[in-house]
TIMI-937681 format. One record per residue: residue in three letters; x, y, z of N, C-alpha, C in turn. Coordinates in steps of 0.2 Angstrom, whole numbers. Layout:
// residues N
 rest    nx    ny    nz   cax   cay   caz    cx    cy    cz
  ALA     X     Y     Z     X     Y     Z     X     Y     Z
...
END
This chain:
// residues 308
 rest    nx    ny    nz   cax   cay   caz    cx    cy    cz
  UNK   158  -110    39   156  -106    33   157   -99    34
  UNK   159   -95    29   160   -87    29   154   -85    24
  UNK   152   -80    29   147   -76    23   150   -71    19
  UNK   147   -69    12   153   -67     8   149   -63     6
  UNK   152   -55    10   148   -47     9   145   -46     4
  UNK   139   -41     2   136   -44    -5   136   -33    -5
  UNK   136   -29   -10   135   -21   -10   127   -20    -9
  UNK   122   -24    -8   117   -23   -10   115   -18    -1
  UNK   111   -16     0   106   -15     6   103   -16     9
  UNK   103   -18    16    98   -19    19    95   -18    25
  UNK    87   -19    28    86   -17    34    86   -20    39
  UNK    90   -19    43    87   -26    49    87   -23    55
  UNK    89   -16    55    89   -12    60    87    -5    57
  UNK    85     1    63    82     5    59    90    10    58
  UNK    94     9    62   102    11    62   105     8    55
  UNK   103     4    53   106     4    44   104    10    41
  UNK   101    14    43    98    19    39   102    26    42
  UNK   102    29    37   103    37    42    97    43    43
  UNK   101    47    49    95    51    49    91    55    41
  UNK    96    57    37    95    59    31    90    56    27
  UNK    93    49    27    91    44    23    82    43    27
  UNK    80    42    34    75    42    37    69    48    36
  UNK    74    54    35    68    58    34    67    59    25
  UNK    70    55    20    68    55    15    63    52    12
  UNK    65    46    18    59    40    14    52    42    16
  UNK    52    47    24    47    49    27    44    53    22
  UNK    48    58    20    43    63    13    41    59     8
  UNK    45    53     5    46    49    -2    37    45     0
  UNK    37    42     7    31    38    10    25    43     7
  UNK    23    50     9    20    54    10    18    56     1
  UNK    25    57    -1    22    58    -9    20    50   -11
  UNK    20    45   -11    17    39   -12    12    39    -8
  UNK     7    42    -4     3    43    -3    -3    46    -8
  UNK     0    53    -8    -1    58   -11    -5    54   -17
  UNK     0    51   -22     1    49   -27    -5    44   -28
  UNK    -7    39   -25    -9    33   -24   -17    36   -24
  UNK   -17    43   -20   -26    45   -19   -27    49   -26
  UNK   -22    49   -28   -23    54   -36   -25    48   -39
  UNK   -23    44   -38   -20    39   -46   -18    37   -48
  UNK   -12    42   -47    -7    41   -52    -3    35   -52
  UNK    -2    31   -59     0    24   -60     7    24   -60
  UNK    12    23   -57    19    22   -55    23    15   -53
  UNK    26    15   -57    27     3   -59    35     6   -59
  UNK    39     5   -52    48     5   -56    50    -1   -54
  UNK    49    -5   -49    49   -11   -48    45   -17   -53
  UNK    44   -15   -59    40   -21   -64    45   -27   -65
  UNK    42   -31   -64    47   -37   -65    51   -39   -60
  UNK    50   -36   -53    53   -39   -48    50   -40   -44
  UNK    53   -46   -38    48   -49   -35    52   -50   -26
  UNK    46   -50   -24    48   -51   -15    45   -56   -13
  UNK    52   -60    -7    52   -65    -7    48   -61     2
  UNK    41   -66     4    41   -63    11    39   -72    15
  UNK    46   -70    20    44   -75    25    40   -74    32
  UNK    38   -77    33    34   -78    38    36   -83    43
  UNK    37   -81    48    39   -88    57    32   -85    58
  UNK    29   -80    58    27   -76    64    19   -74    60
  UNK    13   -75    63     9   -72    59     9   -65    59
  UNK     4   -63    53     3   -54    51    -3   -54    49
  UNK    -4   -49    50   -10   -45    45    -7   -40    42
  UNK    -5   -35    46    -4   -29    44     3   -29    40
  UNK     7   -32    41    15   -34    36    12   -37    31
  UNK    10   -44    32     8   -47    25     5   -41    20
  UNK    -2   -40    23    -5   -35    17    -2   -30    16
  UNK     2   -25    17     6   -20    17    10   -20    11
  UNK    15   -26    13    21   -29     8    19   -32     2
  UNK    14   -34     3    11   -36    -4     7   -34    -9
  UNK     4   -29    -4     0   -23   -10     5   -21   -13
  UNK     9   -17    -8    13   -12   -11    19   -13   -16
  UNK    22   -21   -15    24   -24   -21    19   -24   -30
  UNK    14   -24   -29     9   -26   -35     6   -17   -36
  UNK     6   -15   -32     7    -7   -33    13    -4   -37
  UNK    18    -5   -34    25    -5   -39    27    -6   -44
  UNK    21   -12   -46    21   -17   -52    26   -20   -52
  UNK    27   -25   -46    31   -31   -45    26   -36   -42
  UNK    31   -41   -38    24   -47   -36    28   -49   -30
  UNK    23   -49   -25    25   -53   -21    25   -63   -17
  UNK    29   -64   -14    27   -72   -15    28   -71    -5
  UNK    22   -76    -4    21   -78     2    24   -84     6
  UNK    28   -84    10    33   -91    13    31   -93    20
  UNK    27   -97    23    26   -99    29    28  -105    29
  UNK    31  -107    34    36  -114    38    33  -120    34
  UNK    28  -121    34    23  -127    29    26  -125    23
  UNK    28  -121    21    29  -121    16    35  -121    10
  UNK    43  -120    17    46  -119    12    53  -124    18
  UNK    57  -125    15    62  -129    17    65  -126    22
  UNK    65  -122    26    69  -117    30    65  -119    35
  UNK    56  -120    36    52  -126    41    53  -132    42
  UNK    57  -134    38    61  -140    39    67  -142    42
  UNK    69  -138    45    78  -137    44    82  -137    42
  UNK    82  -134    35    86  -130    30    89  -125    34
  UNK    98  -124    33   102  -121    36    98  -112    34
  UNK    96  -108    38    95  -102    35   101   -98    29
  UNK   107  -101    31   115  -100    27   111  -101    20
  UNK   110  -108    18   106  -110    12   102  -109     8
  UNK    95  -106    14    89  -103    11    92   -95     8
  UNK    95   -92    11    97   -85     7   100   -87     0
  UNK   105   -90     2   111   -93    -4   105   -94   -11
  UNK   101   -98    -8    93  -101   -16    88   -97   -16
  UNK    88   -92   -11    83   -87   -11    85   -82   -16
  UNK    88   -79   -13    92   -73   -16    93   -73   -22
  UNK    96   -78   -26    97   -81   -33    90   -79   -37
  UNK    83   -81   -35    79   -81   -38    74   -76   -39
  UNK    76   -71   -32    69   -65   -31    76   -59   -29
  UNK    72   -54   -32    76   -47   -29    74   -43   -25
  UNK    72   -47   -20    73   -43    -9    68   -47    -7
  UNK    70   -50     1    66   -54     5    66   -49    11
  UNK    60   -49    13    56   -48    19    57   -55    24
  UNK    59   -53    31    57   -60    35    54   -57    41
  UNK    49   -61    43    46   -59    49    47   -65    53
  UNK    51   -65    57    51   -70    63    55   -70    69
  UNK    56   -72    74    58   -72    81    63   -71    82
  UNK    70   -71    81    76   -72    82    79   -65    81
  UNK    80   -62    82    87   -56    78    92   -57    75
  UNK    94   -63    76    99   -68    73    99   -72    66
  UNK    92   -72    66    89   -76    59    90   -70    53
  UNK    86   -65    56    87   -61    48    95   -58    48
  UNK    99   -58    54   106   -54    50   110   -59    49
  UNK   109   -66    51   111   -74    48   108   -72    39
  UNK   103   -73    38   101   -72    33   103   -66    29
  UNK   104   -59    31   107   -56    26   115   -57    26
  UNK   117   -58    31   123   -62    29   125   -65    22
  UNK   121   -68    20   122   -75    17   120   -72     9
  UNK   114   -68    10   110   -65     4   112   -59     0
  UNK   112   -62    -9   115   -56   -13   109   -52   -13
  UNK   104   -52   -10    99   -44   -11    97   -41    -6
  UNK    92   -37    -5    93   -33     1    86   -38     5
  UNK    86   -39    12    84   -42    17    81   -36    21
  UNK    74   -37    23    70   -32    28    68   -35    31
  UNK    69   -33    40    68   -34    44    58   -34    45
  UNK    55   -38    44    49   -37    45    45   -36    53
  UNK    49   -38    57    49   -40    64    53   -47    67
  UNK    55   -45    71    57   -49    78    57   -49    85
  UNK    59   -52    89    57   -52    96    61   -46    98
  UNK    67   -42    92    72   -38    96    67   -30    95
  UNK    68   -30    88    66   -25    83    60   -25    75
  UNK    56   -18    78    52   -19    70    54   -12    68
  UNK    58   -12    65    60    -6    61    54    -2    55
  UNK    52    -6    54    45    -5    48    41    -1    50
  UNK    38    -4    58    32    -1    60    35     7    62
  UNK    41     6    65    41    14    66    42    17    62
  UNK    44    16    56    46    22    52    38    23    49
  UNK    36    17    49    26    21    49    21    26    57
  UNK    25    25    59    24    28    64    28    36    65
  UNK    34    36    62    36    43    63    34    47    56
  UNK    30    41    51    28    45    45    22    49    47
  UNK    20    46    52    12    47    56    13    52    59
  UNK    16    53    64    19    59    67    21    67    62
  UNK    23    65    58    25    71    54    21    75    48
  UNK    16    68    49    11    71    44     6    75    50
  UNK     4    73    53     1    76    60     5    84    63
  UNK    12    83    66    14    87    67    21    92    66
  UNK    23    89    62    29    91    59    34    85    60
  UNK    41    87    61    47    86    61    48    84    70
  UNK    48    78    71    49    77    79    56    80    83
  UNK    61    79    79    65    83    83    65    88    90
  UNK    67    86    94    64    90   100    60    88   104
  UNK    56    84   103    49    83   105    51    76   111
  UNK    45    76   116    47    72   121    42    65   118
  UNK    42    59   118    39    55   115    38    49   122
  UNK    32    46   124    32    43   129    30    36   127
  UNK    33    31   127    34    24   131    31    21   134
  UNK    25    15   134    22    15   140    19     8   140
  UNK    23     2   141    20    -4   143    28    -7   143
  UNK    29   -14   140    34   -17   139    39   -17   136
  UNK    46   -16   137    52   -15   134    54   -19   130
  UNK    49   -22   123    50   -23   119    53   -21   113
  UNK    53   -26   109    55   -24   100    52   -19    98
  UNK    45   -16    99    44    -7    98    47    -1   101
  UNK    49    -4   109    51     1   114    59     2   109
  UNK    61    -4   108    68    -4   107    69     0   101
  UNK    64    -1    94    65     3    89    63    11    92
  UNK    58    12    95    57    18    97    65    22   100
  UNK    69    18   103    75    20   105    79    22   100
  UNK    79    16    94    84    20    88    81    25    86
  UNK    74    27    83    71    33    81    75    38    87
  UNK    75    38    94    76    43    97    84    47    96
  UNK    88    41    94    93    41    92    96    47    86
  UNK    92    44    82    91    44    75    89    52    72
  UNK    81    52    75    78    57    74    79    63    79
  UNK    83    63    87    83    67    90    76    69    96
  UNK    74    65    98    69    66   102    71    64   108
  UNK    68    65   114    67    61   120    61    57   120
  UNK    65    53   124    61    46   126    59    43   133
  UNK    53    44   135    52    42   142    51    37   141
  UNK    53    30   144    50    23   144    46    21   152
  UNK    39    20   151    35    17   159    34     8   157
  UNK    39     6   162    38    -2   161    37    -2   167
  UNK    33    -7   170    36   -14   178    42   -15   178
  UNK    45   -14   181    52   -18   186    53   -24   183
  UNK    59   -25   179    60   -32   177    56   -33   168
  UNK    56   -28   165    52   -28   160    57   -22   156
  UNK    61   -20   157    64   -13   155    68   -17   149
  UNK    67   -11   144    72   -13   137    79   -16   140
  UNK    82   -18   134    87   -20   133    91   -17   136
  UNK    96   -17   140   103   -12   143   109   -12   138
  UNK   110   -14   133   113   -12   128   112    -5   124
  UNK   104    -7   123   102    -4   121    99     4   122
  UNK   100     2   128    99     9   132   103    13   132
  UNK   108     9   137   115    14   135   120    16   130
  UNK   116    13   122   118    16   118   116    23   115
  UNK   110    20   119   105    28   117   106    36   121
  UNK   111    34   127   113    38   131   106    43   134
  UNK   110    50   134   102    51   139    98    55   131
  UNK    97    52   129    90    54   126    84    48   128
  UNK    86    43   130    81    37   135    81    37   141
  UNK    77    38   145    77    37   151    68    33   154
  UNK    72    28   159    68    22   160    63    24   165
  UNK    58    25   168    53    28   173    49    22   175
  UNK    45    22   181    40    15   182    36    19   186
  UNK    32    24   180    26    28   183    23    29   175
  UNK    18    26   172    17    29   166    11    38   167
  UNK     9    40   171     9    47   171    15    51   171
  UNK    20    50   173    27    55   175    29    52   168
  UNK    31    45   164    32    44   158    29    50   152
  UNK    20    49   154    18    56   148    18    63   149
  UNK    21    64   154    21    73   157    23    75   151
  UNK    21    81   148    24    86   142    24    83   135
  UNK    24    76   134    25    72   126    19    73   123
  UNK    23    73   118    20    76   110    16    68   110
  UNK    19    66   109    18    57   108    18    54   114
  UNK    10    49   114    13    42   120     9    34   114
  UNK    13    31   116    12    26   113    12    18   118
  UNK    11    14   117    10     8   118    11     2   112
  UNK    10    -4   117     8   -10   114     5   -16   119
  UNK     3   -21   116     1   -28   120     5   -29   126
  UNK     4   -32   130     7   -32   138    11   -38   135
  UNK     6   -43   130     8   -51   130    10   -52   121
  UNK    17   -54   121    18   -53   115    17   -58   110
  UNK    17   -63   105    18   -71   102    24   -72   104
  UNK    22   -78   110    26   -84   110    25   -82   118
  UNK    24   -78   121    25   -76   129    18   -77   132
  UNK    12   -82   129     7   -83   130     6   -86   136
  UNK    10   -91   138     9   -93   144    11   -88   151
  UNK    13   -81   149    16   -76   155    10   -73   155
  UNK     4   -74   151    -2   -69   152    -6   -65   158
  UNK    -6   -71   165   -10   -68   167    -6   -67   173
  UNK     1   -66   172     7   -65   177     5   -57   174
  UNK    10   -55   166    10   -49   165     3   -45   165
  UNK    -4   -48   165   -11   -44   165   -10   -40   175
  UNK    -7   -43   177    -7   -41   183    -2   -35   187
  UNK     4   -37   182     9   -32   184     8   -27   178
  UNK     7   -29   175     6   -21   169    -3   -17   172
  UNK    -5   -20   175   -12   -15   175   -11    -7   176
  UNK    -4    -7   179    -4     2   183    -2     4   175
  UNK     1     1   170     2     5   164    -3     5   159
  UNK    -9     5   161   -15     6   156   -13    14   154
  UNK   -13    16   147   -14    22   143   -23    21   146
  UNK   -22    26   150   -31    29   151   -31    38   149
  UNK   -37    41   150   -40    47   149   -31    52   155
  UNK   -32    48   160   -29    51   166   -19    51   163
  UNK   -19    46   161   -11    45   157   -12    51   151
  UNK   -17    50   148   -15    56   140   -16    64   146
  UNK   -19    65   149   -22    71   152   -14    74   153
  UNK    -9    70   156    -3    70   158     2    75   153
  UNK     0    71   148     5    73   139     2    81   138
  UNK     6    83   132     5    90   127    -5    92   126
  UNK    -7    96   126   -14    97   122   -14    93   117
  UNK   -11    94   111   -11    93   106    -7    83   104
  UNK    -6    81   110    -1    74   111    -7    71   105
  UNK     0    66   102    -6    59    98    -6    53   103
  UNK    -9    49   100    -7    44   102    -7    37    99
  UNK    -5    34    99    -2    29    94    -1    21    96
  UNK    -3    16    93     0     9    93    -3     5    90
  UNK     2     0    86     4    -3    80     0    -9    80
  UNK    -3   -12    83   -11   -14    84    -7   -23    83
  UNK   -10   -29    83   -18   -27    87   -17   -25    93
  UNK   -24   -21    96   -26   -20   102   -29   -23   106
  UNK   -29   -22   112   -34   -25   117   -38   -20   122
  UNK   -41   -18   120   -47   -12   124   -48   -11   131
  UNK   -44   -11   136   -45   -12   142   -40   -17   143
  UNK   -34   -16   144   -30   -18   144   -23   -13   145
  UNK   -19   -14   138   -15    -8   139   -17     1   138
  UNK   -23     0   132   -25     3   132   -34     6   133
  UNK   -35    12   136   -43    13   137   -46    14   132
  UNK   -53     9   129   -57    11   124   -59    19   123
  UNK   -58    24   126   -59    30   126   -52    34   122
  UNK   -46    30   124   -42    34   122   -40    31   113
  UNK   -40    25   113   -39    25   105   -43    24   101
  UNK   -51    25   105   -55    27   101   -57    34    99
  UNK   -52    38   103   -53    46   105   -52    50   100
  UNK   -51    56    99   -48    61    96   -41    61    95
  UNK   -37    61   100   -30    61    99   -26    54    98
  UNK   -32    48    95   -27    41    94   -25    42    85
  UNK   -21    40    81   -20    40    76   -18    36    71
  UNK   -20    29    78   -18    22    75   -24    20    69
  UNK   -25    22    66   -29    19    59   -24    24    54
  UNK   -24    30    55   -18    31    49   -11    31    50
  UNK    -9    28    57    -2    24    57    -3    17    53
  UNK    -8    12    53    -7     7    51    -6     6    44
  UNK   -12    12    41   -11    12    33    -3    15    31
  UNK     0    18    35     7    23    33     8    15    32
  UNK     9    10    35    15     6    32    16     3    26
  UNK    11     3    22     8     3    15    12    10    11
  UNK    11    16    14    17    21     8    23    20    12
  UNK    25    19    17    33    20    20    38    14    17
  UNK    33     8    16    35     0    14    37     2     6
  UNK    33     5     3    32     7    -5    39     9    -6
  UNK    42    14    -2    46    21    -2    51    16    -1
  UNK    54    13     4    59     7     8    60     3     3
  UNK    57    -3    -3    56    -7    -8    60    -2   -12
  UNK    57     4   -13    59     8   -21    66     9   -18
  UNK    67    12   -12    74    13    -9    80    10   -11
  UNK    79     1    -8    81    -5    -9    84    -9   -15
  UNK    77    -8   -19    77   -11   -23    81    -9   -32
  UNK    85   -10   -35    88    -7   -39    83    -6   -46
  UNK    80    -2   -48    75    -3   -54    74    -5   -61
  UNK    71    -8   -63    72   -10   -69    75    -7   -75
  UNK    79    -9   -77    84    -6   -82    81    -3   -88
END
């Protein structure tokens, strides 16, 4: 079966986007902000609907993507494995091909990086990457919204990496890209991003196994879970090799005066990160998590073609 290219847009990486295009939706997120604490009622999406699949559970996507559909004055519909033919083994080829017919932009969140660009393959509307085991494109661009409303324009800025070389580490590499920052990454030995994906990045990433020497001079240090979904059985392997990259008082002490700190939640307090420090002064993660509510808003309106 050939997939048959469709004009529409879409996100599955944060690299579908341009820098241009990234620092738009960042100011567009911020006036949807703005807007949203005024009042002001704004419906361009009325009568469109998002199609959101789920492999993967959420909180923070689900709620996000669905207010801010009903915000836009569209609706959004919720799809878990129980529920829809594609938990059954329905070719993914097929579920775009009936999806897409029926709703104008799906959302998927699930495991593979292969399932969502299979499915926009196949799909005449635009397709977001909600998360995968590669990339979560979503959560950083709420994250560099965070960033900017804090401290301006990153450009320049050194930004530290500091647990698992995972799908956040990885999108943090295309924002480095993207937006022009550096990038330190502190993993354990054997836990380091993707090598494609590094050396795509060239030297604006470099891979360190010391998370103090990773936060030296960063504007930003961020984190995540040592233990991801589905890696549950490596927990008390990974609790043991991750301990030396606890984000403590002593790792932030390392960074800028003025460093944030940042991670996309859920946390675990004593683990990756020190109850001191993302309960601190310089944590930010409560209004990173609500950015993903105006950045998703801004993304939707972007995507989605508006009603005639």
């Amino acid at each position: 079966m050939d997939a048959h290219p469709t004009h529409c847009r879409h996100l599955l990486t944060l690299l579908d986007l341009s820098a241009v295009e990234v620092r738009a939706l960042l100011a567009r997120a911020s006036e949807f902000k703005r807007m949203l604490k005024a009042g002001q009622d704004y419906q361009p999406l009325r009568r469109r609907t998002l199609a959101m699949i789920f492999e993967k559970s959420s909180t923070r996507t689900r709620v996000s993507f669905e207010t801010g559909m009903v915000q836009l004055g569209g609706h959004a519909l919720f799809l878990s494995p129980r529920d829809t033919q594609l938990g059954r083994g329905e070719p993914v080829e097929d579920s775009a091909r009936v999806l897409s017919r029926m709703v104008d932009a799906v959302m998927i969140r699930t495991f593979r990086q292969e399932t969502v660009e299979r499915f926009a393959a196949y799909s005449s509307v635009p397709v977001i990457n909600g998360l995968t085991d590669r990339l979560h494109p979503c959560q950083m661009l709420a994250d560099m919204q965070t960033y900017q409303e804090y401290r301006g324009d990153i450009q320049g800025h050194r930004v530290a990496w500091i647990g698992d070389g995972n799908n956040m580490c990885h999108s943090f590499m295309e924002a480095a890209r993207l937006l022009d920052f550096e990038l330190r990454i502190a993993c354990p030995e054997g836990f380091e991003p993707d090598a494609v994906l590094l050396a795509a990045a060239g030297d604006r990433c470099t891979v360190v196994h010391d998370a103090e020497a990773a936060a030296d001079g960063a504007s930003l240090v961020a984190t995540d879970v040592w233990t991801s979904m589905g890696q549950e059985d490596e927990q008390a392997r990974r609790q043991t090799l991750f301990a030396p990259f606890q984000v403590t008082d002593a790792v932030m002490s390392r960074a800028t005066k003025h460093a944030l700190f940042m991670h996309c939640l859920p946390a675990h307090r004593g683990e990756e990160v020190a109850a001191s420090v993302i309960d601190g002064p310089q944590s930010v993660v409560w209004d990173e998590a609500e950015n993903r509510l105006h950045v998703q808003k801004a993304l939707l309106e972007f995507l989605i073609p508006p009603v005639a």
